[in-house]
N, C-alpha and C positions, 0 to 999 in steps of 0.2 A: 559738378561740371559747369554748370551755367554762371559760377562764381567766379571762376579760374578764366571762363573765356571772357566774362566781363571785366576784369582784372586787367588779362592779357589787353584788350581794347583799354582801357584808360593806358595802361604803359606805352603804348604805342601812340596814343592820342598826346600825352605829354613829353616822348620822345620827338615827336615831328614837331611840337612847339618848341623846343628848348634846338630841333635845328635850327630851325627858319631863324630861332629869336639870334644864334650864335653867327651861324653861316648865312643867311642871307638866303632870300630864297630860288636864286637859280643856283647855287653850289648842290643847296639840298635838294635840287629836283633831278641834278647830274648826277647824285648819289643813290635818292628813293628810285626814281622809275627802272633801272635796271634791276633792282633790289625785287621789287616787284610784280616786273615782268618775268625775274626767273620763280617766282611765289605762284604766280599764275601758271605757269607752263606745269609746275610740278601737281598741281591743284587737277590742272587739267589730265593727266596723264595717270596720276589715282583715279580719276571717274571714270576713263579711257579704261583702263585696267581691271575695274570693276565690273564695267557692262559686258568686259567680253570674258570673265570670269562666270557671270551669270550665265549666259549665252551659250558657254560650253557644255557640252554630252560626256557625260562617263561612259 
């Protein structure tokens, strides 16, 4: 597992290179930061989801 998320990190790290280096970097920031912001919110709303999973009584 810790190979795959290392992995997934380098793709990601050489993807955001090859924007910036192509588009220039406020194209690629009009593209990532939504991208991103819906990564967080989703991020967010599994741990939301989890805590009140625990939380609940059978």
């Amino acid at each position: 597992m810790y190979t795959v998320r290392l992995s997934a990190l380098l793709l990601i790290v050489l993807t955001l290179g090859i924007l910036l280096g192509f588009l220039g970097w406020k194209v690629a920031l009009t593209v990532l930061v939504p991208l991103i912001f819906v990564w967080l919110m989703n991020w967010d709303e599994k741990s939301y989801l989890k805590q009140q999973h625990e939380h609940h009584y059978y």
